[in-house]
PyMOL CGO cylinders between C-alpha atoms (Angstrom):
from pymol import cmd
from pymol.cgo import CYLINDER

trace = [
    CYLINDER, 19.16, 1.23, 29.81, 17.07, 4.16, 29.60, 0.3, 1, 1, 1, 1, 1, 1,
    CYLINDER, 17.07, 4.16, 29.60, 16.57, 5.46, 26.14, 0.3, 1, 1, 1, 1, 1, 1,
    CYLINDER, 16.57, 5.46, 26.14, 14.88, 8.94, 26.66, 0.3, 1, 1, 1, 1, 1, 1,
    CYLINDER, 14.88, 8.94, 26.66, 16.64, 11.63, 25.20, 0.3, 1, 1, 1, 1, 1, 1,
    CYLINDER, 16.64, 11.63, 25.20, 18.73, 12.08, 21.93, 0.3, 1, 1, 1, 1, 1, 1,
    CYLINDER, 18.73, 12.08, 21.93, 21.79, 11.90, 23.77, 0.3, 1, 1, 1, 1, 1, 1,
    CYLINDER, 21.79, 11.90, 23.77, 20.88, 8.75, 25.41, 0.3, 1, 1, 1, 1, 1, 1,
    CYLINDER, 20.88, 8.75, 25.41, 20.18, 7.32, 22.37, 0.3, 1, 1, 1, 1, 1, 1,
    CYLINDER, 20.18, 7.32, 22.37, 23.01, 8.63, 20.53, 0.3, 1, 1, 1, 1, 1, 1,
    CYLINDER, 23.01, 8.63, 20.53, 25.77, 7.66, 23.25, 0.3, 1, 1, 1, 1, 1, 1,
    CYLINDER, 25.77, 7.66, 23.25, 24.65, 4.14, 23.45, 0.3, 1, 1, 1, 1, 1, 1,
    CYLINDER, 24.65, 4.14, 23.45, 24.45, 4.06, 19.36, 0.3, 1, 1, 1, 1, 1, 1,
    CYLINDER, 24.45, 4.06, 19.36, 28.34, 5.25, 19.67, 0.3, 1, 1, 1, 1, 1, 1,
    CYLINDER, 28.34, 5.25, 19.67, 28.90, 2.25, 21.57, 0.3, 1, 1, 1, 1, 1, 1,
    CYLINDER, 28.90, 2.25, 21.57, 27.37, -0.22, 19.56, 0.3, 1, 1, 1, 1, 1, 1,
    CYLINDER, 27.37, -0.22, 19.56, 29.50, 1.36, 16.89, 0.3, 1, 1, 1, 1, 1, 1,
    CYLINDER, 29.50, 1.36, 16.89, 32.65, 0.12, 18.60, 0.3, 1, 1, 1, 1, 1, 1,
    CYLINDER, 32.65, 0.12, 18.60, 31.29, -2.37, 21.07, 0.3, 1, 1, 1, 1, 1, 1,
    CYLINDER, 31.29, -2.37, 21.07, 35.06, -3.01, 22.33, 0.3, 1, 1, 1, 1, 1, 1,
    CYLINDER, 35.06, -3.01, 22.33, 38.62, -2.40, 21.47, 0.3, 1, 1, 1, 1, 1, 1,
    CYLINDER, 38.62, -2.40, 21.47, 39.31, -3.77, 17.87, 0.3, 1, 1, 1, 1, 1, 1,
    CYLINDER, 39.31, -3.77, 17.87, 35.93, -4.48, 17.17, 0.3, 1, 1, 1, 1, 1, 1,
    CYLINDER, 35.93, -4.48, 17.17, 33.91, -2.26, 15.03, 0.3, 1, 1, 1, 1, 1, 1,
    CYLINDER, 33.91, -2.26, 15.03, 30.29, -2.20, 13.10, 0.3, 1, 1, 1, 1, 1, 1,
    CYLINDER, 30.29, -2.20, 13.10, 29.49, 0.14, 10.14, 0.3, 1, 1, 1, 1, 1, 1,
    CYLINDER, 29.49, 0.14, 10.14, 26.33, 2.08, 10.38, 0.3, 1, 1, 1, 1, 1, 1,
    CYLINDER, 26.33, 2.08, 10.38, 25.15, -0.06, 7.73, 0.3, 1, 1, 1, 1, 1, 1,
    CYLINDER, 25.15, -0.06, 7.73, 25.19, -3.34, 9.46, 0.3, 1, 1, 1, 1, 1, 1,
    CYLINDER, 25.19, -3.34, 9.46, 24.65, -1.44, 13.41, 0.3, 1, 1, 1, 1, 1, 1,
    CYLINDER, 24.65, -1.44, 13.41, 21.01, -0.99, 11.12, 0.3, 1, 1, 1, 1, 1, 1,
    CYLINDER, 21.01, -0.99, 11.12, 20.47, -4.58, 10.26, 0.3, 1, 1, 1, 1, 1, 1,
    CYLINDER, 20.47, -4.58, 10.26, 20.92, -5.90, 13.56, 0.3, 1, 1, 1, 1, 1, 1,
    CYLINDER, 20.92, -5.90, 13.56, 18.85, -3.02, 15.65, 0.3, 1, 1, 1, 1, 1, 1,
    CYLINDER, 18.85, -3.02, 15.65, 17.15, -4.61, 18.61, 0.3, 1, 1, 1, 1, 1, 1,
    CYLINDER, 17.15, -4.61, 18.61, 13.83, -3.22, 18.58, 0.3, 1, 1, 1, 1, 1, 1,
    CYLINDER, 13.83, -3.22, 18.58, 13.07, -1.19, 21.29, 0.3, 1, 1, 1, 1, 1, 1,
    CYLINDER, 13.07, -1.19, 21.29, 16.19, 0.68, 20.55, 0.3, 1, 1, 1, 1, 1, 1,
    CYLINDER, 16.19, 0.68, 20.55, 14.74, 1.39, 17.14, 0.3, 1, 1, 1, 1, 1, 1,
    CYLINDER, 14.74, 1.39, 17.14, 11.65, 2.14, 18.71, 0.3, 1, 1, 1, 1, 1, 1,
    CYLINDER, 11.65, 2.14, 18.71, 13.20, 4.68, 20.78, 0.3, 1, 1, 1, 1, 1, 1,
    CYLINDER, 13.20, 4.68, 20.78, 15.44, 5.95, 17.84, 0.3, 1, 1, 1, 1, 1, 1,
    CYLINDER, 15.44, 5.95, 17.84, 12.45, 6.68, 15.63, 0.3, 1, 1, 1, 1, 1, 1,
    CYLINDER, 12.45, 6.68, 15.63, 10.27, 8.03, 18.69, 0.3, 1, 1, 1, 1, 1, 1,
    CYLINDER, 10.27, 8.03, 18.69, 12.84, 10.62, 18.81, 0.3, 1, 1, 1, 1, 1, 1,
    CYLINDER, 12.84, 10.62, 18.81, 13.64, 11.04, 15.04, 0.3, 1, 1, 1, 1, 1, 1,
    CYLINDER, 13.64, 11.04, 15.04, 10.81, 9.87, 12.94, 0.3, 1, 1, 1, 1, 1, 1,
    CYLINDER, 10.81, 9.87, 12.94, 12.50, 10.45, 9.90, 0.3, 1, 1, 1, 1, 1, 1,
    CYLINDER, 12.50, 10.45, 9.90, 14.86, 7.87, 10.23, 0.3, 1, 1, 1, 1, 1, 1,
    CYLINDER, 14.86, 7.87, 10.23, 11.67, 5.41, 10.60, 0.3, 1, 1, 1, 1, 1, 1,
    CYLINDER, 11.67, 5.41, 10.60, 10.34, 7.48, 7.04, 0.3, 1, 1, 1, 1, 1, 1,
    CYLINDER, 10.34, 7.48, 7.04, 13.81, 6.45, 5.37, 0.3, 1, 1, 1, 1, 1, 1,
    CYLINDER, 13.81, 6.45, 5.37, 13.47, 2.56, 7.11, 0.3, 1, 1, 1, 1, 1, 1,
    CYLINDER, 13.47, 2.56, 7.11, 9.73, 1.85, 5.27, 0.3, 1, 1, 1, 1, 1, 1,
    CYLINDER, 9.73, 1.85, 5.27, 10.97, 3.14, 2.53, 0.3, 1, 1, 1, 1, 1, 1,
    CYLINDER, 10.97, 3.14, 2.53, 14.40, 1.14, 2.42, 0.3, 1, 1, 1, 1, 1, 1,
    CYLINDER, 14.40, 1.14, 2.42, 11.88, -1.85, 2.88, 0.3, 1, 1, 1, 1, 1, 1,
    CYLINDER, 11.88, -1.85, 2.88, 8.88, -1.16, 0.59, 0.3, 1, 1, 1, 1, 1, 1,
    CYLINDER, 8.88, -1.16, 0.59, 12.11, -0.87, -2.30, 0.3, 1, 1, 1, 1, 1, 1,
    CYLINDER, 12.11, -0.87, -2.30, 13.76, -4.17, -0.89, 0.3, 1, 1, 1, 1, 1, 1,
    CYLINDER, 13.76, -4.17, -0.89, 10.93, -5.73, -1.40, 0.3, 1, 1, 1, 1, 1, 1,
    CYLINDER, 10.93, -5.73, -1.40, 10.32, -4.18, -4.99, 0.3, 1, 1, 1, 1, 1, 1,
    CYLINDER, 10.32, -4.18, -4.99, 13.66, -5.15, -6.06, 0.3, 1, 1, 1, 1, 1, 1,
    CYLINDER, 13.66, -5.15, -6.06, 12.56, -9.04, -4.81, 0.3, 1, 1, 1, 1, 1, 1,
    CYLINDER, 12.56, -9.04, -4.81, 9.11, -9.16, -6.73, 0.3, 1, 1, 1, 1, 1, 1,
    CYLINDER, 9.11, -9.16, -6.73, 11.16, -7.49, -9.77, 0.3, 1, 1, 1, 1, 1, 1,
    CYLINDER, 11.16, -7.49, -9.77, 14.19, -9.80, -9.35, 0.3, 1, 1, 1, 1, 1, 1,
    CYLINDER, 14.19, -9.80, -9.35, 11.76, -13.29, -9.35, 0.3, 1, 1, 1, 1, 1, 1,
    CYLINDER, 11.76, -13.29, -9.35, 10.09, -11.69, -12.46, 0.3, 1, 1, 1, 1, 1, 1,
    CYLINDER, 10.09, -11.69, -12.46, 13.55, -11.43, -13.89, 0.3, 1, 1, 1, 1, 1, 1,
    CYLINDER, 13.55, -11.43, -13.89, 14.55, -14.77, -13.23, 0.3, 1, 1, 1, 1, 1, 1,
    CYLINDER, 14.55, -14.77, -13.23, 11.13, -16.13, -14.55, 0.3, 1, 1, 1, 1, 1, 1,
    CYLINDER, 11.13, -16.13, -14.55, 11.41, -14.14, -17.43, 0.3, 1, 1, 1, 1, 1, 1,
    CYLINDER, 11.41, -14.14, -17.43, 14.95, -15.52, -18.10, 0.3, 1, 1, 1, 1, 1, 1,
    CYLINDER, 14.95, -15.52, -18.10, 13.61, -19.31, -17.44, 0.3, 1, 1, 1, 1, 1, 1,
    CYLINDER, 13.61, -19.31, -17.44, 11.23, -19.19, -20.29, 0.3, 1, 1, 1, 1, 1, 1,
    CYLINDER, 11.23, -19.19, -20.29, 12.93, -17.22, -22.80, 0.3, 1, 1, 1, 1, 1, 1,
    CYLINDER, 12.93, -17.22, -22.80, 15.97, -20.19, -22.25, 0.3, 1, 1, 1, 1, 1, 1,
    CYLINDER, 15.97, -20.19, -22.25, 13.28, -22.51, -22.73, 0.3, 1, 1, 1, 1, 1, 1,
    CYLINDER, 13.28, -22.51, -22.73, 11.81, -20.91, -25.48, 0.3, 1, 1, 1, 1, 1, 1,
    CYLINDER, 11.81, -20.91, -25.48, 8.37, -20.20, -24.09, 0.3, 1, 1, 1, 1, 1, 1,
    CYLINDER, 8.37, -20.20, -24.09, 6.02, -17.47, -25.07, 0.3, 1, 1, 1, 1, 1, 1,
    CYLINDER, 6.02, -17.47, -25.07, 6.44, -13.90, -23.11, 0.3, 1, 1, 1, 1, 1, 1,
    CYLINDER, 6.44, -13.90, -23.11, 4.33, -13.79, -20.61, 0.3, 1, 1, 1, 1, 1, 1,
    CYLINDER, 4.33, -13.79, -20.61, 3.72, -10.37, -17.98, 0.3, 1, 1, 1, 1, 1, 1,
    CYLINDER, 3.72, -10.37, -17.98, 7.21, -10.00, -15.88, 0.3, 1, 1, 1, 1, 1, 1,
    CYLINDER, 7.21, -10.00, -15.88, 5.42, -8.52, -13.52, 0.3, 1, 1, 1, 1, 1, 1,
    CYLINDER, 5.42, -8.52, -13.52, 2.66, -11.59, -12.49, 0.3, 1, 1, 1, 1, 1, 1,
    CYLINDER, 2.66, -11.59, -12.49, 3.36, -12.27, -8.77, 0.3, 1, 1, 1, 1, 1, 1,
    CYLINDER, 3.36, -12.27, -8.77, 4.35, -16.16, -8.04, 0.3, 1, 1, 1, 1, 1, 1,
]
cmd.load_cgo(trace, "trace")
């Protein structure tokens, strides 16, 4: 399939939406599973969607490095170790 134009891109996104009777897929999850030259296409044709992606992932992968720190954190105060820098990469 040919994914030139908004409308191209937009029909077949409707689709994937509802790929057949009974069966549906929020936005949300249509996202995660993206094959890539669709996205490709999708953010050749409106960039700002690939702006709001990075960004999505640079603070997914925040909330990970903040969330091991966290659980480090927790580990030695239950073992009653000295504070250390929550935010020291593993």
């Amino acid at each position: 399939m040919q994914f030139d134009t908004e409308a191209e891109v937009r029909d077949f996104l409707r689709l994937c939406l509802e790929p057949r009777p009974g069966m549906t897929r929020t936005p949300a999850r249509l996202a995660e599973i993206m094959p890539g030259p669709l996205y490709e296409a999708l953010v050749r044709l409106a960039p700002h969607l690939g702006e709001l992606h990075d960004e999505a992932d640079r603070l997914e992968a925040e909330a990970r490095a903040a969330n091991r720190a966290y659980a480090r954190a927790l580990a030695a105060w239950i073992e009653n170790e000295p504070h250390t820098n929550p935010h020291q990469e593993d």
